[in-house]
ZALO-508058 format. One record per atom (N, C-alpha, C, O): residue number from 1; residue in one letter; x, y, z. Coordinates in steps of 0.001 Angstrom, whole numbers. Atoms other than C-alpha are relative to their C-alpha. Example, Ala and Ser with C-alpha at 12.3 -4.5 7.8 and 13.67 -1.06 7.14 Angstrom:
BEGIN
n / res / px / py / pz
1 / A / 890 / -1190 / 0
1 / A / 12300 / -4500 / 7800
1 / A / 900 / 1200 / 0
1 / A / 1936 / 1181 / 665
2 / S / -820 / -1190 / -60
2 / S / 13670 / -1060 / 7140
2 / S / -770 / 1090 / 730
2 / S / -261 / 2198 / 899
//
This chain:
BEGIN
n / res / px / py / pz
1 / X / -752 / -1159 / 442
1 / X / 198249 / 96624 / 206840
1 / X / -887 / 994 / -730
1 / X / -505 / 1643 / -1703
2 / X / 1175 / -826 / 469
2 / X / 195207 / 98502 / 206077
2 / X / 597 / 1030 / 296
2 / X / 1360 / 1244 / 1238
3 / X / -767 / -1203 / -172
3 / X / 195910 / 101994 / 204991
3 / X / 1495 / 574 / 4
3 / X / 1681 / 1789 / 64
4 / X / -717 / -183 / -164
4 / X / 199410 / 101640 / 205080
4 / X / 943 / 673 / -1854
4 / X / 307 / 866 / -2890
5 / X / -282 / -1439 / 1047
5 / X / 201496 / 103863 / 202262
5 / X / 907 / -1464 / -646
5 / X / 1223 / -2265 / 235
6 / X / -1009 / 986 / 560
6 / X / 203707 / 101149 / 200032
6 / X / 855 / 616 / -1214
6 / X / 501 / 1605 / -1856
7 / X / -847 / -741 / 1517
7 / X / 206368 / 101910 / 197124
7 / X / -271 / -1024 / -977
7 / X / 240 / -2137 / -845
8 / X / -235 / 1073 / 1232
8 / X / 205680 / 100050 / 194078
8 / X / 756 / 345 / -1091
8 / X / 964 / 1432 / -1631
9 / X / -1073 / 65 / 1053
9 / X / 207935 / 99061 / 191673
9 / X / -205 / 353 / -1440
9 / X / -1303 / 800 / -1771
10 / X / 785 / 4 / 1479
10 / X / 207702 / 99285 / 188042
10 / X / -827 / -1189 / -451
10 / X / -1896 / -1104 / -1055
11 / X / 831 / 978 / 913
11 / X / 206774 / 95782 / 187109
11 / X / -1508 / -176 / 364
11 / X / -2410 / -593 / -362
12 / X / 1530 / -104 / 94
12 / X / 203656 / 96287 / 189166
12 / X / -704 / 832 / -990
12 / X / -1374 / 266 / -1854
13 / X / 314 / -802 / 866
13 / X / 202728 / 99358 / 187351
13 / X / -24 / -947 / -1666
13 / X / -1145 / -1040 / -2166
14 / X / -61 / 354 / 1142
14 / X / 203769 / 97503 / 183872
14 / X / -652 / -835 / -303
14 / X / -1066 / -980 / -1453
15 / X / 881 / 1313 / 128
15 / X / 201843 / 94192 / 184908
15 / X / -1406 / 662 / -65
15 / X / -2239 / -117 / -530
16 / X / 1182 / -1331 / -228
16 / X / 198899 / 97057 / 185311
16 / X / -561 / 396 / -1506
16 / X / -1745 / 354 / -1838
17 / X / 11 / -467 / 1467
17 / X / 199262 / 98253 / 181631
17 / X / -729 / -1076 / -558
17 / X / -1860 / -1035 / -1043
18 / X / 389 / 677 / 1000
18 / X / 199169 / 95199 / 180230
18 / X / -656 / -1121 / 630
18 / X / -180 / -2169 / 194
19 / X / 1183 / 354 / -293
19 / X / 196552 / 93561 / 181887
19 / X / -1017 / -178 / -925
19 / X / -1369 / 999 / -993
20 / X / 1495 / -522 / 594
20 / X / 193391 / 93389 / 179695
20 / X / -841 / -15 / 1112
20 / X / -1467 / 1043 / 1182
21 / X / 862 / 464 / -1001
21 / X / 191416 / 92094 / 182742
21 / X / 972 / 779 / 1095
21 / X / 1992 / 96 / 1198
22 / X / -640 / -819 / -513
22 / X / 193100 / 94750 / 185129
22 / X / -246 / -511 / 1993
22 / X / 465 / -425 / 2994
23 / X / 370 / 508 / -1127
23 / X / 190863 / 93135 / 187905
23 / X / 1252 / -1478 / 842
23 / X / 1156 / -2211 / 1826
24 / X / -505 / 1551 / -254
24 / X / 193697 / 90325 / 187879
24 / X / 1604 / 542 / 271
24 / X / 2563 / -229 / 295
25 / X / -1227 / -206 / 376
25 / X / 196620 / 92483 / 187964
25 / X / 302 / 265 / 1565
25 / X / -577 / 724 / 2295
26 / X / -663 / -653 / -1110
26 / X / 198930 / 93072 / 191132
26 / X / -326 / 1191 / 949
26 / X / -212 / 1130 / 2174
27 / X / -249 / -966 / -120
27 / X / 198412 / 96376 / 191465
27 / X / -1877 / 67 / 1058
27 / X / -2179 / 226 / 2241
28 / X / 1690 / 432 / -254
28 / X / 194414 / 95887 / 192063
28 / X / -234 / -446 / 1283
28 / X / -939 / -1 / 2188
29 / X / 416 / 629 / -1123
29 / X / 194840 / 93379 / 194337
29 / X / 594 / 431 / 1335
29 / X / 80 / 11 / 2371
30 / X / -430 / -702 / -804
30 / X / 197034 / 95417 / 196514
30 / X / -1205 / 1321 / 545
30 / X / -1328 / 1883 / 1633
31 / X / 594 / -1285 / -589
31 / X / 194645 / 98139 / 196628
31 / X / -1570 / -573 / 393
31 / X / -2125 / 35 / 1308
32 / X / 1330 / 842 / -895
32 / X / 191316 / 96072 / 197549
32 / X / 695 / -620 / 1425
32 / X / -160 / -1044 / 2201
33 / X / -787 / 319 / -843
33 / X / 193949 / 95030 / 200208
33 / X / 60 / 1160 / 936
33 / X / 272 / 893 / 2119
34 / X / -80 / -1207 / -834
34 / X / 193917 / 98782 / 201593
34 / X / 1359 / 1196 / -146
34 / X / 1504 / 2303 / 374
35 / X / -1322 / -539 / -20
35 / X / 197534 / 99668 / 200452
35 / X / -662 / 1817 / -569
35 / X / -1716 / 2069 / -1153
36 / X / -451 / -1419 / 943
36 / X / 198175 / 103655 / 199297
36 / X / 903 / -555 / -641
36 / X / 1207 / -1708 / -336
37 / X / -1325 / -190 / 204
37 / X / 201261 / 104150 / 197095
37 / X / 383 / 1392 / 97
37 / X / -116 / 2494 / 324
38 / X / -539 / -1243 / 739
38 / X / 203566 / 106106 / 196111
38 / X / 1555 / -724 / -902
38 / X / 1758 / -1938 / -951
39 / X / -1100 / 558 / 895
39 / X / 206932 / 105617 / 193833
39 / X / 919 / 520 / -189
39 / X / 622 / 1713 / -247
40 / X / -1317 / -666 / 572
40 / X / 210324 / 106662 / 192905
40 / X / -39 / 387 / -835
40 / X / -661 / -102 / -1779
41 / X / -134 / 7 / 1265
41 / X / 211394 / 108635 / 190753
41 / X / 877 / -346 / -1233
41 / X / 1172 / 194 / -2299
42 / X / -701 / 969 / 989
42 / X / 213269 / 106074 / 189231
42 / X / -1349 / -537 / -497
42 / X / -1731 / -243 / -1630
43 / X / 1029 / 560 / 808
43 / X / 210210 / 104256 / 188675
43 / X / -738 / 825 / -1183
43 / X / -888 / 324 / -2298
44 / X / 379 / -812 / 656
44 / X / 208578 / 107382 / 187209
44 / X / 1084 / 21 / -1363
44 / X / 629 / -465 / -2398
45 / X / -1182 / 126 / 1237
45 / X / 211781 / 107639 / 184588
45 / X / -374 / -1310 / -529
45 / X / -892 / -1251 / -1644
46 / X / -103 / 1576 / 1056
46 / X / 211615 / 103781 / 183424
46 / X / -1412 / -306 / -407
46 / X / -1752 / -1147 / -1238
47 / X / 1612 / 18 / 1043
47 / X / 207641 / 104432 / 182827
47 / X / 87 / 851 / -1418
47 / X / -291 / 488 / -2532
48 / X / -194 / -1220 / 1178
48 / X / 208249 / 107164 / 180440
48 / X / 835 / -396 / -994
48 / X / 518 / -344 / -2182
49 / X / -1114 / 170 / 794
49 / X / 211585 / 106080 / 179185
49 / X / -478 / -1103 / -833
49 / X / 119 / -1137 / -1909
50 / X / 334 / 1082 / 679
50 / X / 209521 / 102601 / 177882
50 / X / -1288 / 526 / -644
50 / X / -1816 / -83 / -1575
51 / X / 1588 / -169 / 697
51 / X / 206165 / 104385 / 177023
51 / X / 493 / 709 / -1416
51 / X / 1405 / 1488 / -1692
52 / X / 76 / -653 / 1055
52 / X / 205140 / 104853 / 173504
52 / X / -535 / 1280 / -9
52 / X / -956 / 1840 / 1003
53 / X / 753 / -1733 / -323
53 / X / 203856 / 108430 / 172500
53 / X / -1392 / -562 / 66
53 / X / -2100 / 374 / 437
54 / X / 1196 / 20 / 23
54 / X / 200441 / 106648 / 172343
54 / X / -187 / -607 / 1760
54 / X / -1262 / -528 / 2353
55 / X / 346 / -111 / -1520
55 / X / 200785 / 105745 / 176053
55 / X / 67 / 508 / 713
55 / X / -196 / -10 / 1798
56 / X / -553 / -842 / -979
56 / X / 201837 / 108600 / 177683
56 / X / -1255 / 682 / 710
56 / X / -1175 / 1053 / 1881
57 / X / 922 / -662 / -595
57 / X / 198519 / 110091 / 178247
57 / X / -938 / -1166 / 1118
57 / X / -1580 / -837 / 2116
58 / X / 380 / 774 / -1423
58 / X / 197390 / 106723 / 180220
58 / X / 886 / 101 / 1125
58 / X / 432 / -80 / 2255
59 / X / -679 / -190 / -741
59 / X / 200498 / 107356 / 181858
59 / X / -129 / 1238 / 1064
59 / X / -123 / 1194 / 2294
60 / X / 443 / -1229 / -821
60 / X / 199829 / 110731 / 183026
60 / X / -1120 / 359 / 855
60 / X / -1295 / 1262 / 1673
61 / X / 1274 / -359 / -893
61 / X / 196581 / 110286 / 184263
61 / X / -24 / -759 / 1046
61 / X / -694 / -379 / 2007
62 / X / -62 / 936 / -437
62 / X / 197293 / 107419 / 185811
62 / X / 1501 / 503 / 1454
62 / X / 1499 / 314 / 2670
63 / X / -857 / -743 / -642
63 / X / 200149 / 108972 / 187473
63 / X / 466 / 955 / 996
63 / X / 1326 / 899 / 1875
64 / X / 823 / -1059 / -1053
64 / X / 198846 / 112016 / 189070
64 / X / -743 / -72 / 1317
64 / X / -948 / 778 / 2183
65 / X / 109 / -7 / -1328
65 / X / 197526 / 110196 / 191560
65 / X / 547 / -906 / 829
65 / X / -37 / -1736 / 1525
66 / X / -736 / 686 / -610
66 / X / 200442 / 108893 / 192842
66 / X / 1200 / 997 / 612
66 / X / 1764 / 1890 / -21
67 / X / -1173 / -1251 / -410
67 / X / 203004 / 110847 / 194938
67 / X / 1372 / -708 / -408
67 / X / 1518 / -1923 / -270
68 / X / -1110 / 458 / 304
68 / X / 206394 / 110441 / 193760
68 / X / 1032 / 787 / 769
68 / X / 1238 / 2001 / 787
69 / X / -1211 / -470 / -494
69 / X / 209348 / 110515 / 195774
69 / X / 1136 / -247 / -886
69 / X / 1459 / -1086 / -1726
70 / X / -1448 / -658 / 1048
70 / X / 212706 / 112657 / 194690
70 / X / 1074 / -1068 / 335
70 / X / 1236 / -1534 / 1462
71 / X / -1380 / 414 / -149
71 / X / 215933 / 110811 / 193984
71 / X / 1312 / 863 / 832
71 / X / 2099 / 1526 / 157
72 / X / -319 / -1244 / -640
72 / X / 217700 / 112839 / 196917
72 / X / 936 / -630 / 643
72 / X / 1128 / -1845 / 591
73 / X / -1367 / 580 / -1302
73 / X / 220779 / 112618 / 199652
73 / X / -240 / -989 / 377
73 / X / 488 / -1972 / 242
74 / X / -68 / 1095 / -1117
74 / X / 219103 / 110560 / 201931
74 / X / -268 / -1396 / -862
74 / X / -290 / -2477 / -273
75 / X / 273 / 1550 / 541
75 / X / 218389 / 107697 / 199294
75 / X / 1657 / -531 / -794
75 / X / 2070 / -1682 / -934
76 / X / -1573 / 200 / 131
76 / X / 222158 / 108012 / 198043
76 / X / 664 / -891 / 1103
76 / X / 1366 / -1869 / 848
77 / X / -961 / 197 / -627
77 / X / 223357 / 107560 / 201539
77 / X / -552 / -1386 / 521
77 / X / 306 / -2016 / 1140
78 / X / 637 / 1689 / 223
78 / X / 221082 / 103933 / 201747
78 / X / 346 / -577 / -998
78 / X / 432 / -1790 / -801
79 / X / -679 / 578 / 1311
79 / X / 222424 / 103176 / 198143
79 / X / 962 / -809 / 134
79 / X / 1078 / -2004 / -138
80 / X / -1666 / 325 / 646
80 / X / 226131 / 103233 / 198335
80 / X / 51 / -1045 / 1366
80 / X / 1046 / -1703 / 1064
81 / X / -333 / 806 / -337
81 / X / 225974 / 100738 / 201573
81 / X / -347 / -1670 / -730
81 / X / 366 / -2672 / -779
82 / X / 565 / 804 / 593
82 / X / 223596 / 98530 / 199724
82 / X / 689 / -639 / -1222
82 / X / 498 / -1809 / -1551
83 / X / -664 / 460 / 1343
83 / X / 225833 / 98358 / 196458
83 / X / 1077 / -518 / 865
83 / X / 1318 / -1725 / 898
84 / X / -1427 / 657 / -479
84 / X / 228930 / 97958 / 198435
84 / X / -168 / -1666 / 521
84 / X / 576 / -2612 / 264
85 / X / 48 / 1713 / -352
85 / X / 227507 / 94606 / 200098
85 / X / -389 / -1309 / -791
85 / X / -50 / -2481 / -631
86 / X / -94 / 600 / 1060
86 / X / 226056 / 93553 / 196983
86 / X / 1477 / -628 / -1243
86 / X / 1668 / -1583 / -1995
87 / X / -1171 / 57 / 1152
87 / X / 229400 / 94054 / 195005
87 / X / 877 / -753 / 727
87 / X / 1833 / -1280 / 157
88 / X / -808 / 652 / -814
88 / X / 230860 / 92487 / 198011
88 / X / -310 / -1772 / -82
88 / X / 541 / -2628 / -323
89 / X / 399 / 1180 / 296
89 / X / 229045 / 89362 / 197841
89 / X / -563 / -505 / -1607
89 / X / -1510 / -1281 / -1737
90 / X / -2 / -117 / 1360
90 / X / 229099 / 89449 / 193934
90 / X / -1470 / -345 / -32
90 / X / -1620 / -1533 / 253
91 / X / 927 / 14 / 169
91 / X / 225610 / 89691 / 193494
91 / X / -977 / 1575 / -153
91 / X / -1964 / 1975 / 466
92 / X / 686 / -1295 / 302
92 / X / 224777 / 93175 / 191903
92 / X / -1403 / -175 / -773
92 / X / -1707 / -1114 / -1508
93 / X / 1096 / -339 / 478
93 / X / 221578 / 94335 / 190950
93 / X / -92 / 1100 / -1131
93 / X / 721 / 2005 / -943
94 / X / 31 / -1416 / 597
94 / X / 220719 / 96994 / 188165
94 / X / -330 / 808 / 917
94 / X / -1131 / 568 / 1821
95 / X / -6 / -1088 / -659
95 / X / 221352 / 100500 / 189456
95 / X / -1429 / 626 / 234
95 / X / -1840 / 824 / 1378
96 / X / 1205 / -133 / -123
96 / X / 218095 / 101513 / 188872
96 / X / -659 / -1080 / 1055
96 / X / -1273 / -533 / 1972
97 / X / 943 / 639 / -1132
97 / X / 216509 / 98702 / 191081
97 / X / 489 / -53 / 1093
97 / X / -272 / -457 / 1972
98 / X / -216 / -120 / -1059
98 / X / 219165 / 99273 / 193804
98 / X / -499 / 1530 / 259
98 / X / -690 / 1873 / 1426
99 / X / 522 / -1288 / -699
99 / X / 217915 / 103072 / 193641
99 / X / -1256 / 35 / 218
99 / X / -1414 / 1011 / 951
100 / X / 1539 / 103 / 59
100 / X / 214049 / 102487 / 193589
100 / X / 179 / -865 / 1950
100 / X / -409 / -431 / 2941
101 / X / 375 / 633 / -1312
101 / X / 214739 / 99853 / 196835
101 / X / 832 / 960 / 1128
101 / X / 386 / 1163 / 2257
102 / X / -76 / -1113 / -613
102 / X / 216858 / 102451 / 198108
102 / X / -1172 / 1202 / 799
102 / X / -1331 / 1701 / 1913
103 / X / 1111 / -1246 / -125
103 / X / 214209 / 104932 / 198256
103 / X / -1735 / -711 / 980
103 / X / -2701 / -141 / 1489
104 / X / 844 / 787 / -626
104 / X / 211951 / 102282 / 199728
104 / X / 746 / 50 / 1742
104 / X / 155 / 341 / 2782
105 / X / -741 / 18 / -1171
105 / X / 214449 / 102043 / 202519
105 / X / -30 / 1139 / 952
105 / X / -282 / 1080 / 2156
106 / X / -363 / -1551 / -591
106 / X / 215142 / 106023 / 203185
106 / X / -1117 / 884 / 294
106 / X / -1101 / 1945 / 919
107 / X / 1319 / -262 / -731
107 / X / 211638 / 106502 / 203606
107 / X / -921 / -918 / 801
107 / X / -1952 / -480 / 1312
108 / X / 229 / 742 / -1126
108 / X / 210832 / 103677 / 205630
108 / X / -1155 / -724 / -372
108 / X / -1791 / -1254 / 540
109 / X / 1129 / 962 / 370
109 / X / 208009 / 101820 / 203298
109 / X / 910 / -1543 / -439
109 / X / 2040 / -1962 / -687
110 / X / 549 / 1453 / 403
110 / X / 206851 / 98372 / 202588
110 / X / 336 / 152 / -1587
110 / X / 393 / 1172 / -2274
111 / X / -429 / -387 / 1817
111 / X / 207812 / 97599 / 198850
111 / X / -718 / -1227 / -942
111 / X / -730 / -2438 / -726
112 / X / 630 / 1087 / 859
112 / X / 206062 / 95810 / 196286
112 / X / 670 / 23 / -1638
112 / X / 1174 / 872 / -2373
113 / X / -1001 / -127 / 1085
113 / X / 207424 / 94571 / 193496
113 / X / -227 / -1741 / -941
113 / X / -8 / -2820 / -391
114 / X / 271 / 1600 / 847
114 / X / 206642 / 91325 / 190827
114 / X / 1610 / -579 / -392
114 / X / 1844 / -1574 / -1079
115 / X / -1792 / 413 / 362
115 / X / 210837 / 91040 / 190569
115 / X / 344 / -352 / 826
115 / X / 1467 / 76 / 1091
116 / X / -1105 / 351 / -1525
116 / X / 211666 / 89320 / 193977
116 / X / 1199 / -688 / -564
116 / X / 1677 / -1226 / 435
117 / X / -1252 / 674 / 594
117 / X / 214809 / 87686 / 191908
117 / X / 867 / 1104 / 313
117 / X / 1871 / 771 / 943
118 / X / -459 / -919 / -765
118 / X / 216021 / 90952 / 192713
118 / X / 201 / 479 / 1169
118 / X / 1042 / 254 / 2039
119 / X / 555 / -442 / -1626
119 / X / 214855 / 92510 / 195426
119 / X / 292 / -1002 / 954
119 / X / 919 / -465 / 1867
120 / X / -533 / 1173 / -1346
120 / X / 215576 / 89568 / 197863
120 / X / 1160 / -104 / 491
120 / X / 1374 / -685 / 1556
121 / X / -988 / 295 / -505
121 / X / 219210 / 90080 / 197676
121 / X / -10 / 1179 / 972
121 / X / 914 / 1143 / 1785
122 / X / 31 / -1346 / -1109
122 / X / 218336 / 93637 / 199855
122 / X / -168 / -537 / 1159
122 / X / -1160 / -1258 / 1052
123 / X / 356 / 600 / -972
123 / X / 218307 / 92433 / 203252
123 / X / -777 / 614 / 831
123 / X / -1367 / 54 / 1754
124 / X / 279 / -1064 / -1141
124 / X / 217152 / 96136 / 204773
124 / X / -1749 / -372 / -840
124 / X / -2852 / -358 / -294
125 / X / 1619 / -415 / 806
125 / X / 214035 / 95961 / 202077
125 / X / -1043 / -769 / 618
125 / X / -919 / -1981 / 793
126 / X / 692 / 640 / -513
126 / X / 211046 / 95342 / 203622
126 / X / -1274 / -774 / -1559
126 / X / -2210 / -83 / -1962
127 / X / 429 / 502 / 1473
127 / X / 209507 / 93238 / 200243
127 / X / -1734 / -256 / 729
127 / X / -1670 / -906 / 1772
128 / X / 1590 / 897 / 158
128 / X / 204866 / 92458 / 200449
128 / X / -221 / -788 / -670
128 / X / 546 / -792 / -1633
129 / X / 369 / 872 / 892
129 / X / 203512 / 89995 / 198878
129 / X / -1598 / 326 / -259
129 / X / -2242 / -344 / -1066
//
């Protein structure tokens, strides 16, 4: 899957942060792997919304070179089937992580993510390891 574009989640990004040895983190080993990203901007919101003011500027730089896709129609109209079958088979997810795998869906990437306890109940999501 060399070269191929992936969405990562937050906990990669967060397992990223707090790394000391960064060489060991998820995110790393995906990209000696060949992946691009890019991310939601849900993910973008729950970086910010948890960063202190003394992390925001690793955040930003760190950030910039990542394209972030908009929370838009077409990831709504992948949402609301996704919740409905979840809520159907009582097994909801936070909204936020059904809109991030949403957005994985409505643009047609690979998704990475250190939360498969989640993510696994999506059946459309295509999850990497």
């Amino acid at each position: 899957m060399e070269n191929e574009i992936i969405l990562i989640d937050t906990s990669i990004l967060i397992d990223y942060f707090r790394k000391s040895d960064k060489a060991n983190s998820k995110f790393v080993q995906l990209t000696l792997q060949g992946y691009s990203f890019q991310m939601s901007a849900i993910t973008e919101y729950e970086i910010y919304v948890g960063a202190t003011p003394a992390q925001i500027s690793f955040w930003d730089a760190f950030l910039i070179k990542v394209k972030v896709l908009p929370f838009d129609q077409g990831v709504v109209k992948k949402a609301i089937p996704m919740a409905q079958v979840l809520k159907q088979n009582r097994n909801l997810i936070d909204l936020a992580d059904l809109f991030i795998a949403a957005t994985a869906i409505a643009n047609n990437l690979f998704f990475a993510t250190l939360n498969r306890r989640h993510f696994d109940r999506i059946d459309m999501l295509k999850i990497i390891d």
